[in-house]
mmCIF file as gemmi writes it, N, C-alpha and C atoms, coordinates in Angstrom:
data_model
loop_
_atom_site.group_PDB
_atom_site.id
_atom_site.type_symbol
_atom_site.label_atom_id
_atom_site.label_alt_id
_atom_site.label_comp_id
_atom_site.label_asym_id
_atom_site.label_entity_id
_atom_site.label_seq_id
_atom_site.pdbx_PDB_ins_code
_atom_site.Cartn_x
_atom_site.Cartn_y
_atom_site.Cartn_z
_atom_site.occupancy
_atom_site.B_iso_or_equiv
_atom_site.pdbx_formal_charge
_atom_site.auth_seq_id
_atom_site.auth_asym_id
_atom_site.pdbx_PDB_model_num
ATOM 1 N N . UNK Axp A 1 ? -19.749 -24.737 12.233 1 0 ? 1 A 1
ATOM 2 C CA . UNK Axp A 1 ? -18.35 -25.112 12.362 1 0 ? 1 A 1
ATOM 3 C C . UNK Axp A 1 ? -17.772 -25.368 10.977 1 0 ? 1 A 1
ATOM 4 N N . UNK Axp A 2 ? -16.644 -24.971 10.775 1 0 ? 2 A 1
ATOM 5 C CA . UNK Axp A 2 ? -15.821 -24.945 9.379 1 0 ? 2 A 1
ATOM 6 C C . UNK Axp A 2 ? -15.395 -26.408 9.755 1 0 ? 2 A 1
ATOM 7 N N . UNK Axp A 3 ? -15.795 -27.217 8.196 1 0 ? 3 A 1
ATOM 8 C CA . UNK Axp A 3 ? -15.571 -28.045 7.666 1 0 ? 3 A 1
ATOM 9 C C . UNK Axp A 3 ? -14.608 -28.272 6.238 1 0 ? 3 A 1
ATOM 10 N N . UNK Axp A 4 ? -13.76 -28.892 6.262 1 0 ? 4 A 1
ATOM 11 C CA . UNK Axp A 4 ? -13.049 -29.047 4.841 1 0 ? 4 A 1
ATOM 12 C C . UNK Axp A 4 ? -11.27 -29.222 4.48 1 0 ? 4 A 1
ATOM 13 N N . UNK Axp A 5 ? -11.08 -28.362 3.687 1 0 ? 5 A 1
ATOM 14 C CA . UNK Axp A 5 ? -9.478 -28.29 3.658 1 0 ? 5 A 1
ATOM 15 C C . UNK Axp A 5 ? -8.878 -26.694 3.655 1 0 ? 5 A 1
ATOM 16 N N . UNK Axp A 6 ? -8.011 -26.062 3.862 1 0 ? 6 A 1
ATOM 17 C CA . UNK Axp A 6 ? -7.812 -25.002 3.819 1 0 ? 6 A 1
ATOM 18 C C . UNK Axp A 6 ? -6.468 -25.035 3.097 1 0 ? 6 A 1
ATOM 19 N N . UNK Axp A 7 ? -6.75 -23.818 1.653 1 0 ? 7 A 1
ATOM 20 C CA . UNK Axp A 7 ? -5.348 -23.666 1.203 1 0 ? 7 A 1
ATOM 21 C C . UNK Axp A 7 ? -4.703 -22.575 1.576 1 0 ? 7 A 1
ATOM 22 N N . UNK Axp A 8 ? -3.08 -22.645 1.738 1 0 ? 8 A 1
ATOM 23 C CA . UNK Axp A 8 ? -2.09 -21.045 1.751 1 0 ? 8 A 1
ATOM 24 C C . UNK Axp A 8 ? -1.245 -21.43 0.788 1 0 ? 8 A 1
ATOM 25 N N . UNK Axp A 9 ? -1.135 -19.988 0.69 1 0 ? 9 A 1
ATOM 26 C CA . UNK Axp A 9 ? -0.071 -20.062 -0.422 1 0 ? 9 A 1
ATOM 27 C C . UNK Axp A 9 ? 0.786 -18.676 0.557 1 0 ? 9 A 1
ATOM 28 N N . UNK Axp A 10 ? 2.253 -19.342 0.81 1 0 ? 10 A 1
ATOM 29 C CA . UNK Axp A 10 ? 3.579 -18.152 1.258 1 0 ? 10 A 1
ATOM 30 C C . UNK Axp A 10 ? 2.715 -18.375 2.657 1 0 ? 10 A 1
ATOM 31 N N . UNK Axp A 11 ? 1.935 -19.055 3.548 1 0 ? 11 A 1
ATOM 32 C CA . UNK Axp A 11 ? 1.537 -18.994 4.694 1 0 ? 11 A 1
ATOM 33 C C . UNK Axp A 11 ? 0.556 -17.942 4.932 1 0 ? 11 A 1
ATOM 34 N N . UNK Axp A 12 ? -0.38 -17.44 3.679 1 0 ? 12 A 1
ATOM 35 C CA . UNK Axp A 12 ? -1.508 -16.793 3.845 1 0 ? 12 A 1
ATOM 36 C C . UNK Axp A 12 ? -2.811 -17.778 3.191 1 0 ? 12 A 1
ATOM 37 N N . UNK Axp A 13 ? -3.64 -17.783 4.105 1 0 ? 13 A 1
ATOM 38 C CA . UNK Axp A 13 ? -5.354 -18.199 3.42 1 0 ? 13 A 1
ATOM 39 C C . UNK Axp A 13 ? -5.553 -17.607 2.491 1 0 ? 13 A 1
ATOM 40 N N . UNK Axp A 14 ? -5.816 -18.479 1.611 1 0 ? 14 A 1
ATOM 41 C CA . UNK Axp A 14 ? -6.138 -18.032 -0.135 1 0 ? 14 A 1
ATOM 42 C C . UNK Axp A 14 ? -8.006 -18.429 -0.171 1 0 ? 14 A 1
ATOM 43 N N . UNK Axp A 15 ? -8.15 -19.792 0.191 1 0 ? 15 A 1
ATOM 44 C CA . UNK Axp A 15 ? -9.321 -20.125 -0.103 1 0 ? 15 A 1
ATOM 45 C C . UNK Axp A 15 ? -9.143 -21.675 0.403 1 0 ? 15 A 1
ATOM 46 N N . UNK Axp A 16 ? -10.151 -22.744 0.069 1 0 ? 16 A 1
ATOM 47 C CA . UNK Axp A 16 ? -10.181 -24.24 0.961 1 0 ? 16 A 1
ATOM 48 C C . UNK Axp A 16 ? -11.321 -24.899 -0.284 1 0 ? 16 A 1
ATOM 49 N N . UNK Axp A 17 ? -11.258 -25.972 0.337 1 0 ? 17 A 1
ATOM 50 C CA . UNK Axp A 17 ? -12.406 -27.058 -0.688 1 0 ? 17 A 1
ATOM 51 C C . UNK Axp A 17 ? -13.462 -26.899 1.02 1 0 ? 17 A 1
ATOM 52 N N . UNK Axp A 18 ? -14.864 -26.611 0.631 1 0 ? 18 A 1
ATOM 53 C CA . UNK Axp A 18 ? -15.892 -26.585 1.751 1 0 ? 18 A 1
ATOM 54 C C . UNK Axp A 18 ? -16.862 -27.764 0.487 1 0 ? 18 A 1
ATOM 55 N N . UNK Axp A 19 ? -17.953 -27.719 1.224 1 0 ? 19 A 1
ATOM 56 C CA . UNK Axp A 19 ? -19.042 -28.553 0.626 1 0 ? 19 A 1
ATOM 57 C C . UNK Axp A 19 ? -19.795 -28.224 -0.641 1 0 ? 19 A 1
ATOM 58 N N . UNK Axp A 20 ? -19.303 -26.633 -0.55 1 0 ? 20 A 1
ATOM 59 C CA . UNK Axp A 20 ? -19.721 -26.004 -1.624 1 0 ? 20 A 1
ATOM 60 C C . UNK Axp A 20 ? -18.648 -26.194 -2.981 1 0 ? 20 A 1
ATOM 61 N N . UNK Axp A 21 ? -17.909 -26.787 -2.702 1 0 ? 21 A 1
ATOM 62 C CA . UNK Axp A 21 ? -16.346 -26.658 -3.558 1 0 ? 21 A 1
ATOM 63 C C . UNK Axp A 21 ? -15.892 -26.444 -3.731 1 0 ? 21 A 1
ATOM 64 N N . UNK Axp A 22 ? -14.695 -25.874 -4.479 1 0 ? 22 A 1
ATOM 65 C CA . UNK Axp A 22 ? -13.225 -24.94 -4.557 1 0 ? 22 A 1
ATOM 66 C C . UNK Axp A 22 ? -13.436 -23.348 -4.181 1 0 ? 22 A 1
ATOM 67 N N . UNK Axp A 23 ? -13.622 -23.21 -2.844 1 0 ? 23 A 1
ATOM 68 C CA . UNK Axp A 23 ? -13.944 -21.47 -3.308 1 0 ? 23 A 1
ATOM 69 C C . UNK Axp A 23 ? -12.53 -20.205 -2.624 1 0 ? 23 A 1
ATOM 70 N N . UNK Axp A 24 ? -12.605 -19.013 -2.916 1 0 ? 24 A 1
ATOM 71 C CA . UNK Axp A 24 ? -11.403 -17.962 -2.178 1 0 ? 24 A 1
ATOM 72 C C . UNK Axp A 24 ? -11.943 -16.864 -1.892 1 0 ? 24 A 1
ATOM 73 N N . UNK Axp A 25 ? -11.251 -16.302 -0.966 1 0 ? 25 A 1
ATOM 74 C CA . UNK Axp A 25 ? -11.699 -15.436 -0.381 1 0 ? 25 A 1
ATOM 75 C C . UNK Axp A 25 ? -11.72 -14.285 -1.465 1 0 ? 25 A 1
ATOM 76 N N . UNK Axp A 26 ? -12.581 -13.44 -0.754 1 0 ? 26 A 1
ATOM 77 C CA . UNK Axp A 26 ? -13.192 -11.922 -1.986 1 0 ? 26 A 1
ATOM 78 C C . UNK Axp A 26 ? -12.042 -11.06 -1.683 1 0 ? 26 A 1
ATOM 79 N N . UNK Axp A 27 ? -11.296 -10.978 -3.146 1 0 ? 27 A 1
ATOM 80 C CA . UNK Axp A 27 ? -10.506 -9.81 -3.456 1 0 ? 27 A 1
ATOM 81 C C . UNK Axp A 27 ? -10.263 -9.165 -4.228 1 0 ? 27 A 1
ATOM 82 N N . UNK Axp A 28 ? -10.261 -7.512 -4.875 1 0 ? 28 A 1
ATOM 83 C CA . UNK Axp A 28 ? -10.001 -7.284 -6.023 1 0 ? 28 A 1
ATOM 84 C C . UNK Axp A 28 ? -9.173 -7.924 -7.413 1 0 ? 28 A 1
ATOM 85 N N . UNK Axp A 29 ? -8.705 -8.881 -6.997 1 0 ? 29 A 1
ATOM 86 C CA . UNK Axp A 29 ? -7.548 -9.732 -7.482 1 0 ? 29 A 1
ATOM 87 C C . UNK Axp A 29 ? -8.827 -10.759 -7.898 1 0 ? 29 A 1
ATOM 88 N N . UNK Axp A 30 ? -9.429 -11.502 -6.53 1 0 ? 30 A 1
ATOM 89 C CA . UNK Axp A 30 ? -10.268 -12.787 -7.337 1 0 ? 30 A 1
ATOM 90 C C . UNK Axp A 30 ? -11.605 -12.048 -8.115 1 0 ? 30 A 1
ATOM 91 N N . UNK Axp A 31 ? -11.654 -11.058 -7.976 1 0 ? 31 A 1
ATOM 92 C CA . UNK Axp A 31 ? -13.278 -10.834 -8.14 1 0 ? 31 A 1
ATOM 93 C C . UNK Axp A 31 ? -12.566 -10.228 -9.761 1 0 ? 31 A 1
ATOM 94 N N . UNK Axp A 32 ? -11.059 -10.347 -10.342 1 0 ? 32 A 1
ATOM 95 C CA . UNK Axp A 32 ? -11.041 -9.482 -11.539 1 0 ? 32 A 1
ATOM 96 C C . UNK Axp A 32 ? -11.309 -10.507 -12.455 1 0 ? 32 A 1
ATOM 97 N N . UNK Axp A 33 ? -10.447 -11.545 -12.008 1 0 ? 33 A 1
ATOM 98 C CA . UNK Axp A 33 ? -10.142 -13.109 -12.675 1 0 ? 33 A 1
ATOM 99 C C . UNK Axp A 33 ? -11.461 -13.498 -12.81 1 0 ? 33 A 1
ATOM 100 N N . UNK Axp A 34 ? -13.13 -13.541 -11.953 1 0 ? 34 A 1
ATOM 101 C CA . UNK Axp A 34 ? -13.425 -14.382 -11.833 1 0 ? 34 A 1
ATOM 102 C C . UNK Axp A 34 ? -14.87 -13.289 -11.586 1 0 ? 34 A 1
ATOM 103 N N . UNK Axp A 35 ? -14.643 -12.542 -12.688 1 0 ? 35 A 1
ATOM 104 C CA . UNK Axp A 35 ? -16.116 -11.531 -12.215 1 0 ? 35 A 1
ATOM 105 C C . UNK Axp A 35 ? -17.555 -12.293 -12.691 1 0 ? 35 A 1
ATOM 106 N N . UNK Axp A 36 ? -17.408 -13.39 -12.788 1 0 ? 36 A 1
ATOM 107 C CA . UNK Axp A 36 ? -18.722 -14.055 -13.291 1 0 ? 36 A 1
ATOM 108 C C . UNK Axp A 36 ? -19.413 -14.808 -12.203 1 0 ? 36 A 1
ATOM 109 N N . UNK Axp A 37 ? -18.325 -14.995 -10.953 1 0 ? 37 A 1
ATOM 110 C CA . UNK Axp A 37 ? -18.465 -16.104 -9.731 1 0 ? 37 A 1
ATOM 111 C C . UNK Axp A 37 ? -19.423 -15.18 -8.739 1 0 ? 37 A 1
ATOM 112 N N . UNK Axp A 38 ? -20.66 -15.396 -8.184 1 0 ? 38 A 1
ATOM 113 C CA . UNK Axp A 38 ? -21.301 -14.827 -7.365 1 0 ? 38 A 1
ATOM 114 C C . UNK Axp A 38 ? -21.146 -15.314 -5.711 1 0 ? 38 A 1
ATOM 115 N N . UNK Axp A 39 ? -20.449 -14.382 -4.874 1 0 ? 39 A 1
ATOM 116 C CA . UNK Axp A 39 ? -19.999 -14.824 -3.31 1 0 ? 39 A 1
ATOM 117 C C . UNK Axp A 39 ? -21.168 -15.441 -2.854 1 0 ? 39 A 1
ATOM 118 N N . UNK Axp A 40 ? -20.863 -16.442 -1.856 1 0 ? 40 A 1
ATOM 119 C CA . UNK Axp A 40 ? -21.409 -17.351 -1.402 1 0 ? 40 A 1
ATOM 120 C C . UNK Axp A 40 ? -21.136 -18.206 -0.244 1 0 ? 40 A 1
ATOM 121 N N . UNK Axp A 41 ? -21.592 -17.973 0.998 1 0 ? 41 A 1
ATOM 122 C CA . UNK Axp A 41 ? -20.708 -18.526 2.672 1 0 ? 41 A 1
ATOM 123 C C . UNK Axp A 41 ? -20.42 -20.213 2.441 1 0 ? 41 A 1
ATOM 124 N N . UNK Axp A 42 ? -18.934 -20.342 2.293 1 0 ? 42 A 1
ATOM 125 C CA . UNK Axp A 42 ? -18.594 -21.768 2.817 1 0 ? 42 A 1
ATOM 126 C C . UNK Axp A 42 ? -19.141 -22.919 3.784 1 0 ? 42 A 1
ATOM 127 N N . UNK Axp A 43 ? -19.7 -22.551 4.85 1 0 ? 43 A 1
ATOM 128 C CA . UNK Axp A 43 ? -20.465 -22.939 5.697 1 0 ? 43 A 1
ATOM 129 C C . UNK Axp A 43 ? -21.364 -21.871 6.33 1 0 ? 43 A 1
ATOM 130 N N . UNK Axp A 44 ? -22.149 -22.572 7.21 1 0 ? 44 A 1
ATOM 131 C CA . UNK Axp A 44 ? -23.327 -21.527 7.944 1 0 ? 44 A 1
ATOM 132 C C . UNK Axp A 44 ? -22.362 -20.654 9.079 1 0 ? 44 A 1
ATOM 133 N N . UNK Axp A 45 ? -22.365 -19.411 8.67 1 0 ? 45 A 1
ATOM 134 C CA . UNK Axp A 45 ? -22.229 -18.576 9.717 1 0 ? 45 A 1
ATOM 135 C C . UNK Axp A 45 ? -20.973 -17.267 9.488 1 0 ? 45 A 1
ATOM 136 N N . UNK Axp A 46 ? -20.116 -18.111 8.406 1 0 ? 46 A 1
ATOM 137 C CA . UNK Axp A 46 ? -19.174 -17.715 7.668 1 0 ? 46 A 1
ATOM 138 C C . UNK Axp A 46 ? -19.275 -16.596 6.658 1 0 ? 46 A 1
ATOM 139 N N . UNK Axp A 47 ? -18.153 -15.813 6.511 1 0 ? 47 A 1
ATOM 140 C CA . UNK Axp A 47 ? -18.118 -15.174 5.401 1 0 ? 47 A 1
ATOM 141 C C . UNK Axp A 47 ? -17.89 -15.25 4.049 1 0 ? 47 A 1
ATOM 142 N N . UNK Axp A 48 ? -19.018 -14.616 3.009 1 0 ? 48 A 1
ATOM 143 C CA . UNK Axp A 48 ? -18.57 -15.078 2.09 1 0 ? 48 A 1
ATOM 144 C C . UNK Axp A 48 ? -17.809 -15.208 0.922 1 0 ? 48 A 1
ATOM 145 N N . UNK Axp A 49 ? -17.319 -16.209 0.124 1 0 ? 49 A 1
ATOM 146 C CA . UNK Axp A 49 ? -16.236 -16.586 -0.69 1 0 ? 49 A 1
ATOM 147 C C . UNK Axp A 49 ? -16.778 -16.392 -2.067 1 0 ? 49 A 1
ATOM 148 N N . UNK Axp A 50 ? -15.813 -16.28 -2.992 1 0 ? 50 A 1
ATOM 149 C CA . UNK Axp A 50 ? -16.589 -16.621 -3.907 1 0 ? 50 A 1
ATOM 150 C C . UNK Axp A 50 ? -15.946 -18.159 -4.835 1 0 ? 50 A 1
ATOM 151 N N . UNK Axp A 51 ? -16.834 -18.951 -5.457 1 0 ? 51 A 1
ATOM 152 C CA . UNK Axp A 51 ? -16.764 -19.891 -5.883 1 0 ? 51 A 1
ATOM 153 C C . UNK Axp A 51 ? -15.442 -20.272 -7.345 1 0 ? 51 A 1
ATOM 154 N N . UNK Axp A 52 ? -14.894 -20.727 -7.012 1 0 ? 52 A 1
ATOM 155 C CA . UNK Axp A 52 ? -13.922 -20.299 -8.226 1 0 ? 52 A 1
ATOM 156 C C . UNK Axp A 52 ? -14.35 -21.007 -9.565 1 0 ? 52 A 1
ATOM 157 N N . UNK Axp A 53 ? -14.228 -20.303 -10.675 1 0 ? 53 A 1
ATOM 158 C CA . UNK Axp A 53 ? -15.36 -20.642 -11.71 1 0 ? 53 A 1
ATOM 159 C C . UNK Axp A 53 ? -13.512 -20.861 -13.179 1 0 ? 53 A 1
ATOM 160 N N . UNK Axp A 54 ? -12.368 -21.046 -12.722 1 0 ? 54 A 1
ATOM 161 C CA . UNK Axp A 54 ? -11.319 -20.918 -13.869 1 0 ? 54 A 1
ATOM 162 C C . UNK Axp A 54 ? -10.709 -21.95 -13.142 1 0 ? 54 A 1
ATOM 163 N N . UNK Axp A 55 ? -10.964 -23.085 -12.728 1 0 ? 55 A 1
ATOM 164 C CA . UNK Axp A 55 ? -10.41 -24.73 -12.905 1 0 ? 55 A 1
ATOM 165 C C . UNK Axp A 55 ? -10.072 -24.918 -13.83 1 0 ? 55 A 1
ATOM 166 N N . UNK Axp A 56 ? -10.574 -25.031 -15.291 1 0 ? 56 A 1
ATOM 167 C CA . UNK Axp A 56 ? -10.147 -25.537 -16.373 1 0 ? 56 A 1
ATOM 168 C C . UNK Axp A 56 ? -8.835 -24.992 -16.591 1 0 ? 56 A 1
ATOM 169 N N . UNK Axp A 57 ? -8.45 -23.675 -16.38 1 0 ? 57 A 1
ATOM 170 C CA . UNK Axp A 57 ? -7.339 -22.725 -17.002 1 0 ? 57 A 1
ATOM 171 C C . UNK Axp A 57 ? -6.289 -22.588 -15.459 1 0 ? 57 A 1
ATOM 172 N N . UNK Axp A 58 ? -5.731 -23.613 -15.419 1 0 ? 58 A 1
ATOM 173 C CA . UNK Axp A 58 ? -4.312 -23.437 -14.465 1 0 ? 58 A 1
ATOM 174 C C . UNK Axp A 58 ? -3.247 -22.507 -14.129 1 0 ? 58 A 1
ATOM 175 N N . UNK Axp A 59 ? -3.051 -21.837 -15.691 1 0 ? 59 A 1
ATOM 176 C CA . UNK Axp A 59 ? -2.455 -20.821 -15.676 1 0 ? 59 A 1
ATOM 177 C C . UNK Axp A 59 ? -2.824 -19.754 -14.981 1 0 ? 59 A 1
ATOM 178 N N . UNK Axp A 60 ? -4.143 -19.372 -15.245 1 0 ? 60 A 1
ATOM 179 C CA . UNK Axp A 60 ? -5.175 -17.956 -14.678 1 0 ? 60 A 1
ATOM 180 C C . UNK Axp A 60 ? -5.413 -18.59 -13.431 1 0 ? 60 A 1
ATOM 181 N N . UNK Axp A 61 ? -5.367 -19.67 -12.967 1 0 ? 61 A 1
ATOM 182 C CA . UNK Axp A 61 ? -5.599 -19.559 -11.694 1 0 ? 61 A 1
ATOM 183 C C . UNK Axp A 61 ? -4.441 -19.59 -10.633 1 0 ? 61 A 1
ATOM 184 N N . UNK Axp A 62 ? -2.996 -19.745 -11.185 1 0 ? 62 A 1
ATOM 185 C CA . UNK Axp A 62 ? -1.926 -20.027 -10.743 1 0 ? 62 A 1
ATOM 186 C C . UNK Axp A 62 ? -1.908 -18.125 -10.604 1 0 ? 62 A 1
ATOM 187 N N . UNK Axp A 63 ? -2.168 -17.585 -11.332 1 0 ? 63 A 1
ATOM 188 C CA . UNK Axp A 63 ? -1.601 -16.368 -11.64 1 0 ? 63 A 1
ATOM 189 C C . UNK Axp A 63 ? -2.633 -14.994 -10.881 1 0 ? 63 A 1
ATOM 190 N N . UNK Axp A 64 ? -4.063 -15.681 -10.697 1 0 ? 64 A 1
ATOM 191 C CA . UNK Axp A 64 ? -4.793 -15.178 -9.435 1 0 ? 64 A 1
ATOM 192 C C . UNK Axp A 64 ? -4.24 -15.551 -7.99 1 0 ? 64 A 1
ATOM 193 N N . UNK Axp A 65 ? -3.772 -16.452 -7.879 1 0 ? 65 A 1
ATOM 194 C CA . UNK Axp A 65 ? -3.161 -16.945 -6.256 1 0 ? 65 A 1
ATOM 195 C C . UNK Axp A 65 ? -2.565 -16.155 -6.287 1 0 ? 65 A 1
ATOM 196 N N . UNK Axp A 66 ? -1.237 -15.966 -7.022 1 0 ? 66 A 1
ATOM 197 C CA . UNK Axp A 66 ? -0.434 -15.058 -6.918 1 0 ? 66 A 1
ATOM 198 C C . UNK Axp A 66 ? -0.573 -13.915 -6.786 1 0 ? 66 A 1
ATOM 199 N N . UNK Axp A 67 ? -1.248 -13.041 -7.652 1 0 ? 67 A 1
ATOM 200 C CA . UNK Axp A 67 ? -1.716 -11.79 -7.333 1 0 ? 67 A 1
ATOM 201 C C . UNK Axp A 67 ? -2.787 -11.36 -6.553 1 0 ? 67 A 1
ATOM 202 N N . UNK Axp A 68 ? -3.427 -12.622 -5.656 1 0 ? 68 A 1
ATOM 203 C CA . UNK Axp A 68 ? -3.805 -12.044 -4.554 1 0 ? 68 A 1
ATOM 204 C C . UNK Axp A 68 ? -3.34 -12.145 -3.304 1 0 ? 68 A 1
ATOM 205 N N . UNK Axp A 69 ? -2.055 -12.34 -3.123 1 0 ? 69 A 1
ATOM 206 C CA . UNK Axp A 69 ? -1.298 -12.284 -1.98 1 0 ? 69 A 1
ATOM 207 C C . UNK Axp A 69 ? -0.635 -10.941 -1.111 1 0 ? 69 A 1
ATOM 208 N N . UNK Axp A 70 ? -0.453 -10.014 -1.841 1 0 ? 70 A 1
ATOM 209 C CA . UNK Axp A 70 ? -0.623 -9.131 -0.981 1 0 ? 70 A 1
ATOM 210 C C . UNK Axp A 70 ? -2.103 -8.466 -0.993 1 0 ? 70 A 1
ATOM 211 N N . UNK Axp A 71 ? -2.65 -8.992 -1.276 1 0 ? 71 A 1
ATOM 212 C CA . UNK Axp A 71 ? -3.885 -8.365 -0.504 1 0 ? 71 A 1
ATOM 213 C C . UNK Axp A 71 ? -4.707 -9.23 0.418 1 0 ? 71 A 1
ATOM 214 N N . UNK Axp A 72 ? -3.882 -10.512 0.512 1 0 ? 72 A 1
ATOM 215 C CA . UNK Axp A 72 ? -4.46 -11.356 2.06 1 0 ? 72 A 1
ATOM 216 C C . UNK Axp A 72 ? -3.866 -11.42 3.159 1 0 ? 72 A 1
ATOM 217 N N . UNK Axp A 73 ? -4.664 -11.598 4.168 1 0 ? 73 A 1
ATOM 218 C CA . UNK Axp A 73 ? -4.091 -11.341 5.835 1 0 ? 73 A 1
ATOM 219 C C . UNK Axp A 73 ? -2.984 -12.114 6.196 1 0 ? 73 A 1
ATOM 220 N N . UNK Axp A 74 ? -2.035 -11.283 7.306 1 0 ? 74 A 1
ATOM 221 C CA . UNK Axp A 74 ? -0.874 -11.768 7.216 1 0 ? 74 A 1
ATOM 222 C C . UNK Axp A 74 ? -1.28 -13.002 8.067 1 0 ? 74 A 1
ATOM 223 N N . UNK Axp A 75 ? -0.687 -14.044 8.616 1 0 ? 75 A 1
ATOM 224 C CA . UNK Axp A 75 ? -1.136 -15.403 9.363 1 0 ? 75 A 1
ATOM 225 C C . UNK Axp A 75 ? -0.658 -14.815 10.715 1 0 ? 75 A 1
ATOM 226 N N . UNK Axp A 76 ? -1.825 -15.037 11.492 1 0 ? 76 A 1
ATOM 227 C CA . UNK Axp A 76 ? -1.897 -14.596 13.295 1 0 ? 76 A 1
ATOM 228 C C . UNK Axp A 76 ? -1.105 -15.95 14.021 1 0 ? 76 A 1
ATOM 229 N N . UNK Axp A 77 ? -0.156 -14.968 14.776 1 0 ? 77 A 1
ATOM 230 C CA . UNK Axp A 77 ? 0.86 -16.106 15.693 1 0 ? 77 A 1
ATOM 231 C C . UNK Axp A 77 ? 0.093 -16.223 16.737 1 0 ? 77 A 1
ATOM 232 N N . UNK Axp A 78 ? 0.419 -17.849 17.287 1 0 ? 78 A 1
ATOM 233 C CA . UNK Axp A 78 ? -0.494 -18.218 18.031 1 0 ? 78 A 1
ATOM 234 C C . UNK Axp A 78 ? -0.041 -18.038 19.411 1 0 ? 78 A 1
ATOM 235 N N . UNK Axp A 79 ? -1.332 -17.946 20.426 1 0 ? 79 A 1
ATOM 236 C CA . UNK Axp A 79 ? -0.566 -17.366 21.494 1 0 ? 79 A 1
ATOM 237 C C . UNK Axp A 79 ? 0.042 -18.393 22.167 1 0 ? 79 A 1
ATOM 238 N N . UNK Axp A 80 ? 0.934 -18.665 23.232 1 0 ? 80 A 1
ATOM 239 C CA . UNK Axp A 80 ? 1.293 -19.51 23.599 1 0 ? 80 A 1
ATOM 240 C C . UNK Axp A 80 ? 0.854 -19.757 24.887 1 0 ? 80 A 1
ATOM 241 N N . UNK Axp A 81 ? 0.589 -20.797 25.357 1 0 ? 81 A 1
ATOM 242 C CA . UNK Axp A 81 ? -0.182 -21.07 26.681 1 0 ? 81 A 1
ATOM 243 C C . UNK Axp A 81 ? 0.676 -20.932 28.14 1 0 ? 81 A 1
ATOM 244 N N . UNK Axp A 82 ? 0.646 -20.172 28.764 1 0 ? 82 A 1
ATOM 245 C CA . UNK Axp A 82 ? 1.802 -20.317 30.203 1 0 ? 82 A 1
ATOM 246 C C . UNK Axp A 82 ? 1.212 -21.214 31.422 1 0 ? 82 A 1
């Protein structure tokens, strides 16, 4: 079971704080910023993320969110119960 916080950015999943720590989902975008970070499942069962390794540098990481937004899933409307 997913444990933690989940971030969006524009109402798409970017990535969350899990136990493992700050990590985002795998995209040509994070994997350019951050080709040193080796993917790794957030919790058991999950797919995996990779660990974000450019905390120190706000800018580069302000500027990876950003440019990985169109390449993350659009947010699924929920169904409504009758």
């Amino acid at each position: 079971m997913m444990g933690g916080y989940v971030f969006y950015y524009k109402e798409r999943i970017f990535g969350g704080i899990y136990g493992n720590g700050f990590l985002v989902k795998i995209t040509e975008v994070s994997k350019k910023f951050m080709s040193d970070s080796e993917p790794e499942p957030p919790y058991e069962g999950a797919k995996p993320m990779l660990p974000v390794t450019i905390l120190d540098d706000r800018t580069a990481l302000q500027n990876m969110v950003e440019e990985m937004y169109p390449e993350l899933p659009e947010r699924k409307s929920k169904k409504k119960k009758v």
